[in-house]
PyMOL Python script that loads the backbone (N, CA, C, O; Angstrom):
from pymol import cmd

cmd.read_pdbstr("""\
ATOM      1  N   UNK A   1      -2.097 -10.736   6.012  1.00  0.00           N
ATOM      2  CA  UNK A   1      -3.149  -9.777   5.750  1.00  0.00           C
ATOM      3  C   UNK A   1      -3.004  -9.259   4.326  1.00  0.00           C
ATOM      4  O   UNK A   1      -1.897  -8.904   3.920  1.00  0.00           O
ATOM      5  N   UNK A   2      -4.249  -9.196   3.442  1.00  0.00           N
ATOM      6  CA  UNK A   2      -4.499  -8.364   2.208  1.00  0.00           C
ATOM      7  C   UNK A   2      -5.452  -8.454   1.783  1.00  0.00           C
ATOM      8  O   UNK A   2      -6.296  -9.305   2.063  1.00  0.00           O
ATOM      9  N   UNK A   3      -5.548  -7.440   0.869  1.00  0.00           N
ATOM     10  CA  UNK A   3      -6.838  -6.774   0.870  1.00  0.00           C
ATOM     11  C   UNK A   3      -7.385  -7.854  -0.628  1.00  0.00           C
ATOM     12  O   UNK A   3      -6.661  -8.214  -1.556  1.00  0.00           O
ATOM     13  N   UNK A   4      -8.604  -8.107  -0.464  1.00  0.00           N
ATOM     14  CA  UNK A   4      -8.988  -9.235  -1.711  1.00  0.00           C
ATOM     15  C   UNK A   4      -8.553  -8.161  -3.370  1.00  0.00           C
ATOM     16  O   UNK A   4      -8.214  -8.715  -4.416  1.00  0.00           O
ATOM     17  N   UNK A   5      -8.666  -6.770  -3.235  1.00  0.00           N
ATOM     18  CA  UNK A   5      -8.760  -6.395  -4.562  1.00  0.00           C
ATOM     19  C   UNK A   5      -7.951  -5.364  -5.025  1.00  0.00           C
ATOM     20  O   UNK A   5      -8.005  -4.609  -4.053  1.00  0.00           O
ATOM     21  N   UNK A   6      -7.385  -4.924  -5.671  1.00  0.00           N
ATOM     22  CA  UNK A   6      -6.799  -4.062  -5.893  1.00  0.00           C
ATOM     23  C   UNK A   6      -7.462  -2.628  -5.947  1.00  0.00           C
ATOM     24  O   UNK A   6      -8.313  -2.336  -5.107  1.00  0.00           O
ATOM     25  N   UNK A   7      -7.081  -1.732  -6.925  1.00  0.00           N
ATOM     26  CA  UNK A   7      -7.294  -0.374  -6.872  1.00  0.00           C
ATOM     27  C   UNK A   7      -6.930   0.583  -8.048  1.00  0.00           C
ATOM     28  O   UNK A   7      -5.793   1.054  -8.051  1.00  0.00           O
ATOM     29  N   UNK A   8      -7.756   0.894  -8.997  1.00  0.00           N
ATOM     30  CA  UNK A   8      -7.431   1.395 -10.298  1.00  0.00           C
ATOM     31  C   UNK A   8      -7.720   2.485 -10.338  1.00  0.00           C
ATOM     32  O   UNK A   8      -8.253   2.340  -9.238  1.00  0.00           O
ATOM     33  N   UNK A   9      -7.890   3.468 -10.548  1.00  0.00           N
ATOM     34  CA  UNK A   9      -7.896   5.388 -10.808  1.00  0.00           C
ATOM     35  C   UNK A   9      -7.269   5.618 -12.076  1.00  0.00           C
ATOM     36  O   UNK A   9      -6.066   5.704 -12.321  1.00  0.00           O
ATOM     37  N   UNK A  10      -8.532   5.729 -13.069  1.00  0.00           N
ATOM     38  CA  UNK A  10      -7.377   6.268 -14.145  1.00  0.00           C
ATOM     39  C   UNK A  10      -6.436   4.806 -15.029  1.00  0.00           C
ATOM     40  O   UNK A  10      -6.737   3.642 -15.290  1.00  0.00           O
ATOM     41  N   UNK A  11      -5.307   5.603 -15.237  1.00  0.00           N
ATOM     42  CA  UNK A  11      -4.189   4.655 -15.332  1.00  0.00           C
ATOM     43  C   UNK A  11      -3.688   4.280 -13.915  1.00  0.00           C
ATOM     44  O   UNK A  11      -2.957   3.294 -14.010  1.00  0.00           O
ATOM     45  N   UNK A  12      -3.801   4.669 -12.749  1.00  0.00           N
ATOM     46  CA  UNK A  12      -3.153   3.895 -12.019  1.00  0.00           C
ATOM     47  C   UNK A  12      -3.917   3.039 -11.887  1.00  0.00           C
ATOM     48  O   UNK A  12      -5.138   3.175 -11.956  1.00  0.00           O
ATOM     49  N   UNK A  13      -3.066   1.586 -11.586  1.00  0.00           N
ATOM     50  CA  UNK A  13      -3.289   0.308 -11.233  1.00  0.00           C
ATOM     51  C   UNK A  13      -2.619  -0.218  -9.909  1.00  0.00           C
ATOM     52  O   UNK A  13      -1.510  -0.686 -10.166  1.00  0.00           O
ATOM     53  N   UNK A  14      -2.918  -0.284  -8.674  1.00  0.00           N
ATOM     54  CA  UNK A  14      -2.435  -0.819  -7.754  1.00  0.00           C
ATOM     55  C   UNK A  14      -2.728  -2.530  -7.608  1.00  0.00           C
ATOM     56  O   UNK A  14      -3.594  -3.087  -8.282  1.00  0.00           O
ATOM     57  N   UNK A  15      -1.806  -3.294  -6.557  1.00  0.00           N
ATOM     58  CA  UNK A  15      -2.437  -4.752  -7.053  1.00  0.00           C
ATOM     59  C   UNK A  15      -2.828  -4.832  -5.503  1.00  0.00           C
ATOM     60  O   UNK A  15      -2.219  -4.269  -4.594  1.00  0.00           O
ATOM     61  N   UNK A  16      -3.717  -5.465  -5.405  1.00  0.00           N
ATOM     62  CA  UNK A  16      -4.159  -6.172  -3.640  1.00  0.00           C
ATOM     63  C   UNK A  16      -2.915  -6.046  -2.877  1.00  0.00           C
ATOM     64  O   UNK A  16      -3.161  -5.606  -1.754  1.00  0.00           O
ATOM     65  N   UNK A  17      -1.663  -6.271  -3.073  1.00  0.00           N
ATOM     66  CA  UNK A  17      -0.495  -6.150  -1.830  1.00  0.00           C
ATOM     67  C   UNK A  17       0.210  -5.050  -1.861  1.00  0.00           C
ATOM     68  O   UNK A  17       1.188  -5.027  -1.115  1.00  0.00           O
ATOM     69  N   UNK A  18      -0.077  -3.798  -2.741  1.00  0.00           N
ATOM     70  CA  UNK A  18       0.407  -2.422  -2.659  1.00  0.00           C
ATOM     71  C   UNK A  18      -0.920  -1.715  -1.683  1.00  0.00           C
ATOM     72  O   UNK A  18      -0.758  -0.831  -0.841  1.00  0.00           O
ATOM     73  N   UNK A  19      -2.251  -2.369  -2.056  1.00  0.00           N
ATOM     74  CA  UNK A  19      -2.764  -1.568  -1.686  1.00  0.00           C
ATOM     75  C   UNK A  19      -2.897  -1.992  -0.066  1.00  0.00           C
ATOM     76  O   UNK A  19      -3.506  -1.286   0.738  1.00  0.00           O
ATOM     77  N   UNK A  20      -2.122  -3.466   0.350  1.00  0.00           N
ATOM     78  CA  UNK A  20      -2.338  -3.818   1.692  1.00  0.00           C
ATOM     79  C   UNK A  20      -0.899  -3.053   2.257  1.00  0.00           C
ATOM     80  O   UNK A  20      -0.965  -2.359   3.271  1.00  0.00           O
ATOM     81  N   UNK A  21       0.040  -3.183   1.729  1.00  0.00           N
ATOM     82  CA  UNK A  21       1.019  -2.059   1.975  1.00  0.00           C
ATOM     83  C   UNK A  21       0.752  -1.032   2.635  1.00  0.00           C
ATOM     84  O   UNK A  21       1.046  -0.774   3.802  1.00  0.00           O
ATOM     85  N   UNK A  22      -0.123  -0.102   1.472  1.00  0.00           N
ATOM     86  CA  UNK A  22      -0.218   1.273   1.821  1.00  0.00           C
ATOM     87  C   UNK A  22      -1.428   1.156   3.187  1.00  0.00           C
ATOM     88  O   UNK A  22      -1.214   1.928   4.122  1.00  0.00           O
ATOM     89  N   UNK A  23      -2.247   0.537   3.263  1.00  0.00           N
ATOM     90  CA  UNK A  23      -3.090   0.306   4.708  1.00  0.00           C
ATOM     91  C   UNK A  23      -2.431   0.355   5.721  1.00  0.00           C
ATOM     92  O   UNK A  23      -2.729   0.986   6.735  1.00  0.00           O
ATOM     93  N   UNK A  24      -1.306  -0.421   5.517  1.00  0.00           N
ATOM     94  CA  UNK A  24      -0.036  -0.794   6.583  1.00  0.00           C
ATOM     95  C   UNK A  24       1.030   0.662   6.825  1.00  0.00           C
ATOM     96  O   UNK A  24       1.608   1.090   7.824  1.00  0.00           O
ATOM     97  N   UNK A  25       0.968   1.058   5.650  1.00  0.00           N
ATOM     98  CA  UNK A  25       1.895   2.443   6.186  1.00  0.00           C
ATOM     99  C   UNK A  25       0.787   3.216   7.089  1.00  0.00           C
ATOM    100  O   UNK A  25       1.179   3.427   8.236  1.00  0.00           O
ATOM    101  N   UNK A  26      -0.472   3.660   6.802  1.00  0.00           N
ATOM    102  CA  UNK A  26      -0.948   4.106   7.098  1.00  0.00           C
ATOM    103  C   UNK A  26      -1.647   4.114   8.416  1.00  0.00           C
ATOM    104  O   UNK A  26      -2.344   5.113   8.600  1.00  0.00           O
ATOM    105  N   UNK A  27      -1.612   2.874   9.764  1.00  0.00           N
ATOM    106  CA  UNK A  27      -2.095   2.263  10.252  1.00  0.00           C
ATOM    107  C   UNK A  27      -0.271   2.075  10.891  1.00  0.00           C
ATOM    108  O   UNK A  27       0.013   0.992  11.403  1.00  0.00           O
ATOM    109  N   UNK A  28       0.252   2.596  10.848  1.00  0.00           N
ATOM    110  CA  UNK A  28       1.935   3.309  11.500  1.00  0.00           C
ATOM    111  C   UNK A  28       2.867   1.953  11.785  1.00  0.00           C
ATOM    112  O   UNK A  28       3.797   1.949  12.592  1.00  0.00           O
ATOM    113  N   UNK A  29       2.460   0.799  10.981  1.00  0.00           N
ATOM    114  CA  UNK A  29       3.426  -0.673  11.737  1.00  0.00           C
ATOM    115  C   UNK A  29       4.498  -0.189  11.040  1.00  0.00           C
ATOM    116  O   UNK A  29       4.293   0.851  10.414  1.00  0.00           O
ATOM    117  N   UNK A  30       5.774  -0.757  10.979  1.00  0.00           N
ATOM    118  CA  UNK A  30       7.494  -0.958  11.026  1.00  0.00           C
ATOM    119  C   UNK A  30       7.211  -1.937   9.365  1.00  0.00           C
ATOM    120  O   UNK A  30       6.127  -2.347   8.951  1.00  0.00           O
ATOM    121  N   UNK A  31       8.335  -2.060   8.819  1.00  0.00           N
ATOM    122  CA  UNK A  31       8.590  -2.620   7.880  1.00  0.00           C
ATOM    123  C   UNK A  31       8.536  -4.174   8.303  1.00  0.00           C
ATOM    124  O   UNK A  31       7.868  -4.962   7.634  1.00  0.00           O
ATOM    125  N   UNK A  32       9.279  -4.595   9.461  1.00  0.00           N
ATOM    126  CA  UNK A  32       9.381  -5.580   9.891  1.00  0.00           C
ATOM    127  C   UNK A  32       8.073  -6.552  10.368  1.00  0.00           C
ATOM    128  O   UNK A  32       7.881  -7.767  10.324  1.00  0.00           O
ATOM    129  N   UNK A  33       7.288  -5.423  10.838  1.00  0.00           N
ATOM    130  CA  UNK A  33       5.924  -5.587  10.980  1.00  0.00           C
ATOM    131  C   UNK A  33       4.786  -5.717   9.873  1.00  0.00           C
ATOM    132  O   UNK A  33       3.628  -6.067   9.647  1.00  0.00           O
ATOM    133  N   UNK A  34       5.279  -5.492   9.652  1.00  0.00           N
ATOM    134  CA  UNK A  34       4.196  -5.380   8.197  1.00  0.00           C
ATOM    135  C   UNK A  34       4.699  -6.678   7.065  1.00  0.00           C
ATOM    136  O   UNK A  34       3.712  -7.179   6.524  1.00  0.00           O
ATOM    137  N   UNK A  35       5.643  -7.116   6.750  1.00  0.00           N
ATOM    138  CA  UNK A  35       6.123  -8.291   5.972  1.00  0.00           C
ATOM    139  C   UNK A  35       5.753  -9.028   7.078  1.00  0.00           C
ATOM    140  O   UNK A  35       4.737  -9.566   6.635  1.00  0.00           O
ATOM    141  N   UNK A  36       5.919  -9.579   8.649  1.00  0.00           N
ATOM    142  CA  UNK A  36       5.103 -10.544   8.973  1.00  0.00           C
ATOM    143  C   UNK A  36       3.800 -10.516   9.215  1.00  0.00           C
ATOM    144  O   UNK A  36       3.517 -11.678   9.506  1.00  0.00           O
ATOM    145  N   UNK A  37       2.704  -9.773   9.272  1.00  0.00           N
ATOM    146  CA  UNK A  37       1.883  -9.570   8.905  1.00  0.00           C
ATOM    147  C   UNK A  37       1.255 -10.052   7.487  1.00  0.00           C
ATOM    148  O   UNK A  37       0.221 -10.710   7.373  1.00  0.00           O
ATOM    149  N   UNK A  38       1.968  -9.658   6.576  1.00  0.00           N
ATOM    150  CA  UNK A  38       1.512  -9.612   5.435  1.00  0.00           C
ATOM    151  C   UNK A  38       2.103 -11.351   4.712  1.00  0.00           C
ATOM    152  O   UNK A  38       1.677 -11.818   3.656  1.00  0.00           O
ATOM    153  N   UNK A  39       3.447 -12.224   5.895  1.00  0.00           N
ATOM    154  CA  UNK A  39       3.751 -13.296   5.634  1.00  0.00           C
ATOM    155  C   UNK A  39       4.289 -13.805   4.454  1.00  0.00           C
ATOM    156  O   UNK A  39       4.118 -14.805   3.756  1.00  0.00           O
ATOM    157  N   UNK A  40       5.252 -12.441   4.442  1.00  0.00           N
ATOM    158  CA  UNK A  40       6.442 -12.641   3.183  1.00  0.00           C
ATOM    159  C   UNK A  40       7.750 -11.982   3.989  1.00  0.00           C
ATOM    160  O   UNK A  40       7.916 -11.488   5.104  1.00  0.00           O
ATOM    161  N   UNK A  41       8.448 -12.199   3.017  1.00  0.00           N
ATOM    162  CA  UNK A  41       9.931 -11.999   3.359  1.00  0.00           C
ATOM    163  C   UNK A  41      10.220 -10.637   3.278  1.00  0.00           C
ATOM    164  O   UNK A  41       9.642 -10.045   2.366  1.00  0.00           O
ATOM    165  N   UNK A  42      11.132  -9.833   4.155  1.00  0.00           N
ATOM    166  CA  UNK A  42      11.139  -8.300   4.415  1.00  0.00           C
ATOM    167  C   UNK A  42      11.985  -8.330   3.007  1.00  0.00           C
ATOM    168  O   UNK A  42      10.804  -8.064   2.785  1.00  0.00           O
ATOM    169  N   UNK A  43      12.575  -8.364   2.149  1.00  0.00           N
ATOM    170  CA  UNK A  43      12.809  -8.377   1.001  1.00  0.00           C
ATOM    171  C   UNK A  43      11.599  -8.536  -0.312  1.00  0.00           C
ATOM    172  O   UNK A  43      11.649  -7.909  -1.370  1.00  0.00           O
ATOM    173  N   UNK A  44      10.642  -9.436   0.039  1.00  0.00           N
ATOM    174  CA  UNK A  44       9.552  -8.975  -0.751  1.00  0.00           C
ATOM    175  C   UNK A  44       8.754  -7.500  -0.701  1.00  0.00           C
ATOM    176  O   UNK A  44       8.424  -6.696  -1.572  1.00  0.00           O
ATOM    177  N   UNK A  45       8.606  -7.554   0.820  1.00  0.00           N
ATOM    178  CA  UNK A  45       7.939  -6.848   1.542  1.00  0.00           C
ATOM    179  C   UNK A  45       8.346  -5.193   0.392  1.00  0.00           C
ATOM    180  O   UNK A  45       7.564  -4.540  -0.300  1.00  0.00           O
ATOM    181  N   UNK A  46       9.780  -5.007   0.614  1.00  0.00           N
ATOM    182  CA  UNK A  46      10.627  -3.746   0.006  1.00  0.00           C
ATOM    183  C   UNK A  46       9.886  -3.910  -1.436  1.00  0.00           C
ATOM    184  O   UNK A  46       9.031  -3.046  -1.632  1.00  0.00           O
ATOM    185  N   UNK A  47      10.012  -4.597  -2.191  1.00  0.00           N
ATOM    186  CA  UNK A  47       9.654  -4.563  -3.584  1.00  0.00           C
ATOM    187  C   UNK A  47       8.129  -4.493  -3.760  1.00  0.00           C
ATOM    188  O   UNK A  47       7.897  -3.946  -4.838  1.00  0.00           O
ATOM    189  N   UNK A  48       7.064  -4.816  -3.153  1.00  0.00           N
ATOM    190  CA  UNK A  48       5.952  -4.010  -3.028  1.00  0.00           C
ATOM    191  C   UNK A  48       5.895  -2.564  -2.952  1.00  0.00           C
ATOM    192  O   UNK A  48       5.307  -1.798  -3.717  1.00  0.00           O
ATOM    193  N   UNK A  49       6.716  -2.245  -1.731  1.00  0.00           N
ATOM    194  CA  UNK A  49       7.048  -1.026  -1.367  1.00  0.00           C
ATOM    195  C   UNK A  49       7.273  -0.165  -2.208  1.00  0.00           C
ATOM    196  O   UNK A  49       6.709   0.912  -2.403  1.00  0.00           O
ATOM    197  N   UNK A  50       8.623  -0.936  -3.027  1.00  0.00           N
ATOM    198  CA  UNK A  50       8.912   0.387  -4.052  1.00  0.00           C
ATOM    199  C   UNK A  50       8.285   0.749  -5.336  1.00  0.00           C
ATOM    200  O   UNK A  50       8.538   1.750  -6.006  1.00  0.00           O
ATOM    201  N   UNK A  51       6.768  -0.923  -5.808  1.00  0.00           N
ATOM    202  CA  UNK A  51       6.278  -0.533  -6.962  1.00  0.00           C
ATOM    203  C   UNK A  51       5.298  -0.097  -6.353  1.00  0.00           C
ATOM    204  O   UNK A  51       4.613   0.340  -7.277  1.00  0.00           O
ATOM    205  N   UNK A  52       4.495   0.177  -5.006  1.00  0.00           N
ATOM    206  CA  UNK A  52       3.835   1.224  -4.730  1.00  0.00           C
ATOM    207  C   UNK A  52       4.474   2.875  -4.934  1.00  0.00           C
ATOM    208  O   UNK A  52       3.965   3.686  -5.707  1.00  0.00           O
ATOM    209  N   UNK A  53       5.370   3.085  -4.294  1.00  0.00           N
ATOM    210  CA  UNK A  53       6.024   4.417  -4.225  1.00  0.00           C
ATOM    211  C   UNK A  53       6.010   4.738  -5.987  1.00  0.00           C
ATOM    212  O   UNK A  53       5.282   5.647  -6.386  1.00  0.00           O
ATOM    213  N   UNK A  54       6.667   4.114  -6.770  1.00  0.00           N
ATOM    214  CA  UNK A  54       7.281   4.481  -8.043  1.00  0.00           C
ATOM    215  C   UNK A  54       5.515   4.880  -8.486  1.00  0.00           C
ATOM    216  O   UNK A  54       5.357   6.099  -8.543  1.00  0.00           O
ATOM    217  N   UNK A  55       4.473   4.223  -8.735  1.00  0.00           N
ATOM    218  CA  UNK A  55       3.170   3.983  -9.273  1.00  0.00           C
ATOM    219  C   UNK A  55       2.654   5.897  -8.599  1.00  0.00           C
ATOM    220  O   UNK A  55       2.226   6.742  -9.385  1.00  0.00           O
ATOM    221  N   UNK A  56       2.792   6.098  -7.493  1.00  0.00           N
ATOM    222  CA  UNK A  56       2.234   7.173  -6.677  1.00  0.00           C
ATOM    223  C   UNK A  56       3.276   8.194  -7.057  1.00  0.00           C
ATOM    224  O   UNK A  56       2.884   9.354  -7.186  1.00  0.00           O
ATOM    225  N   UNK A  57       4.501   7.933  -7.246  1.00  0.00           N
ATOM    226  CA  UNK A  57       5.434   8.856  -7.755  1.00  0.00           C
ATOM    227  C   UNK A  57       5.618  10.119  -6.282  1.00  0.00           C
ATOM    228  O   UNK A  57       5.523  11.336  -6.121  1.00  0.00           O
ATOM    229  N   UNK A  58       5.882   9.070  -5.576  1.00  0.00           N
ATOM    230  CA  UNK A  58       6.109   9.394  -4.162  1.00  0.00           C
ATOM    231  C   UNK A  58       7.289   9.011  -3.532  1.00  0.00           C
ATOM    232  O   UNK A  58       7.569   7.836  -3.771  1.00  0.00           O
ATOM    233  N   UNK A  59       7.934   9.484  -2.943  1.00  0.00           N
ATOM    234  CA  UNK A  59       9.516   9.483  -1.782  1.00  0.00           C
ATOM    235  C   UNK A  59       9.240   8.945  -0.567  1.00  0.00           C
ATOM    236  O   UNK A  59      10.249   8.357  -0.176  1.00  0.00           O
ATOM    237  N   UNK A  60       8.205   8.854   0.344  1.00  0.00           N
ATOM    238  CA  UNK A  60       8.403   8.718   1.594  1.00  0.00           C
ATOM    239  C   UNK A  60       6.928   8.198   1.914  1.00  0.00           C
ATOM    240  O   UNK A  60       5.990   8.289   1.122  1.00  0.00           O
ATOM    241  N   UNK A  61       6.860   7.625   3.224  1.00  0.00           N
ATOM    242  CA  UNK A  61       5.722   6.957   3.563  1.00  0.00           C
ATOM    243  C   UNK A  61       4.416   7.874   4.365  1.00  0.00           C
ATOM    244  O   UNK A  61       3.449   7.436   4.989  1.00  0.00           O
ATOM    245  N   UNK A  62       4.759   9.090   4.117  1.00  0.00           N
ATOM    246  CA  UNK A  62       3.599  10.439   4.640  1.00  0.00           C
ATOM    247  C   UNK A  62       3.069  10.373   3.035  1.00  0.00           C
ATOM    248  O   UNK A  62       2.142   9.642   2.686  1.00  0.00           O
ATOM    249  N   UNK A  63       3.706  11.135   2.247  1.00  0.00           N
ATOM    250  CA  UNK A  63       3.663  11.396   0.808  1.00  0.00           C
ATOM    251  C   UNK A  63       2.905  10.047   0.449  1.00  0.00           C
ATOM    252  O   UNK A  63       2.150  10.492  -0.416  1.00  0.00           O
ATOM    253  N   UNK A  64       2.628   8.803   0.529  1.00  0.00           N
ATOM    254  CA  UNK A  64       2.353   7.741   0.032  1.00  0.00           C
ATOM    255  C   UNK A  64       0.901   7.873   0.696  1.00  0.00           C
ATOM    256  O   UNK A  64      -0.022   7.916  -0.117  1.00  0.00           O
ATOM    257  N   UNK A  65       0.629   7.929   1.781  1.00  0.00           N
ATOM    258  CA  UNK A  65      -0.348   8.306   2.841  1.00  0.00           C
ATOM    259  C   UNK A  65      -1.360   9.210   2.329  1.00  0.00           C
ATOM    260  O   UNK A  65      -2.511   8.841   2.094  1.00  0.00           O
ATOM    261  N   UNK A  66      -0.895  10.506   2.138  1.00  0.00           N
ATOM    262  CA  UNK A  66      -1.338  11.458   1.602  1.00  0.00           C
ATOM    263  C   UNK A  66      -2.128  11.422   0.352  1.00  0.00           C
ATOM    264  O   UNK A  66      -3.230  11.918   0.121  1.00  0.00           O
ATOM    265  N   UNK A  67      -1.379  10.769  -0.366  1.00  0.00           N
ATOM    266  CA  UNK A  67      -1.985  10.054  -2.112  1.00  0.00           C
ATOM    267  C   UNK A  67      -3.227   9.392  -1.794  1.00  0.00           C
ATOM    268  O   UNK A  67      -4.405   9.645  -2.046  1.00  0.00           O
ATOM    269  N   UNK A  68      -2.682   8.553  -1.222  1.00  0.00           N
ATOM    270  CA  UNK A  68      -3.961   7.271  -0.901  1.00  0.00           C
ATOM    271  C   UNK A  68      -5.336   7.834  -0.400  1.00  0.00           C
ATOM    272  O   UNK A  68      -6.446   7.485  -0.804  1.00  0.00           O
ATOM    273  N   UNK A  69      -5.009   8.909   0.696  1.00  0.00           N
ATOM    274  CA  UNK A  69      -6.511   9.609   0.833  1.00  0.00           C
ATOM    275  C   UNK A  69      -7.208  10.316  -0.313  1.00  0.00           C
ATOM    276  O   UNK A  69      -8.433  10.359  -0.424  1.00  0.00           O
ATOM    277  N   UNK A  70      -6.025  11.075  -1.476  1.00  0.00           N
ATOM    278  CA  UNK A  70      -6.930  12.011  -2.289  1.00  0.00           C
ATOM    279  C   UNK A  70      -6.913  11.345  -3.414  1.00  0.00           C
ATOM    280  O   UNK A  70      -7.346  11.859  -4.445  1.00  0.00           O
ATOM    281  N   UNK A  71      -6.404  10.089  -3.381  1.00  0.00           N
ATOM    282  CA  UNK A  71      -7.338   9.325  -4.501  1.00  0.00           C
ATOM    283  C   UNK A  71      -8.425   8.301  -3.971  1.00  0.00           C
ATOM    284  O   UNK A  71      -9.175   7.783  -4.799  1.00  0.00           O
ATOM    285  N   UNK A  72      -8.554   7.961  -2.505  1.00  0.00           N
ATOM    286  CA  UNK A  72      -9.778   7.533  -2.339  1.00  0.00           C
ATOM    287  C   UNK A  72      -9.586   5.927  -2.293  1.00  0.00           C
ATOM    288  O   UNK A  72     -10.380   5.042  -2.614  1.00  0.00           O
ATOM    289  N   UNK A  73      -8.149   5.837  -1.742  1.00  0.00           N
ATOM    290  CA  UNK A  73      -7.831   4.480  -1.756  1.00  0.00           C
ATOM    291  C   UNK A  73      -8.534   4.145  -0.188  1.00  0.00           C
ATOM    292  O   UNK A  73      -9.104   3.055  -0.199  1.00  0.00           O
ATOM    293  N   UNK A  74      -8.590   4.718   0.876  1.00  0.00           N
ATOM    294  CA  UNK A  74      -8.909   3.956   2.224  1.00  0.00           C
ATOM    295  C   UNK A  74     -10.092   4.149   2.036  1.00  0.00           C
ATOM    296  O   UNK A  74      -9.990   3.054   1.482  1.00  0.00           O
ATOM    297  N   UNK A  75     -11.125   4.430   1.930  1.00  0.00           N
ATOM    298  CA  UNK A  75     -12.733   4.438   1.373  1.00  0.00           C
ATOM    299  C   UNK A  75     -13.083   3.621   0.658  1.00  0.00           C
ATOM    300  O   UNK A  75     -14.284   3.353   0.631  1.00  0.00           O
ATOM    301  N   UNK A  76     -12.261   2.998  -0.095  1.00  0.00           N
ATOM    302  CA  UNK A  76     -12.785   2.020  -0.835  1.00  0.00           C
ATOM    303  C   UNK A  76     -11.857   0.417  -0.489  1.00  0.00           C
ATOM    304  O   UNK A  76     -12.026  -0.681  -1.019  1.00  0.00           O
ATOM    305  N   UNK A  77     -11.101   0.733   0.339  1.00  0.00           N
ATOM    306  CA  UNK A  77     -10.776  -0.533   1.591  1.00  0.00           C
ATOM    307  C   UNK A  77     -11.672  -0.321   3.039  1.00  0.00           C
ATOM    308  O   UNK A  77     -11.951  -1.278   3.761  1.00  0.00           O
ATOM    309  N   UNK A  78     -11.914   0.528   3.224  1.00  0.00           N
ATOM    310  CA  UNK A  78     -13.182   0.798   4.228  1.00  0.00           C
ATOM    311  C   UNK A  78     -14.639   0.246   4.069  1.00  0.00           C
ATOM    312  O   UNK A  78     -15.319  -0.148   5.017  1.00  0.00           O
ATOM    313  N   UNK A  79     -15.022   0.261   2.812  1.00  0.00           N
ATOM    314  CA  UNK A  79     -16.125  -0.091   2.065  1.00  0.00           C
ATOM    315  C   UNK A  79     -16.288  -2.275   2.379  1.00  0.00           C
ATOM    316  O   UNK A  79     -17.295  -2.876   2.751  1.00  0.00           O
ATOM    317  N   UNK A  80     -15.213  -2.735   2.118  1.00  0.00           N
ATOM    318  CA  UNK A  80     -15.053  -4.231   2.446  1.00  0.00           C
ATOM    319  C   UNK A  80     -15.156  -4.859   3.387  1.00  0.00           C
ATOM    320  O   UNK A  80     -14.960  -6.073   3.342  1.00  0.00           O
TER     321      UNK A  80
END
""", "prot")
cmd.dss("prot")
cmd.show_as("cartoon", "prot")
cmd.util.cbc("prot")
cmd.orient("prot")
């Protein structure tokens, strides 16, 4: 699973698999769940993870959640 496009605001730049990430945090699957899903290695999986988090300048997967609504990231994966 991913999303065909990414997600820009500004200077942020998300790429299609941060922003299928953050769908995935959001939508409550497991890490484990979400790298097969997404049909990479739970070691890739982490390094999405963390250039989402670092980009949002976020700690935890609520905080990541939270971002994504008030910048208008699931509305415009809703929209597709």
């Amino acid at each position: 699973m991913t999303t065909t496009e990414g997600f820009v605001h500004g200077r942020l730049r998300l790429t299609p698999r941060e922003v299928t990430v953050l769908v995935l945090i959001a939508k409550g699957f497991s890490s484990y769940e979400m790298a097969d899903l997404m049909n990479i290695k739970l070691s890739s999986f982490y390094c999405h993870r963390k250039s989402l988090f670092r980009k949002l300048d976020v700690r935890t997967d609520g905080e990541a959640v939270f971002e994504g609504f008030q910048l208008g990231i699931f509305k415009d994966v809703n929209k597709k």
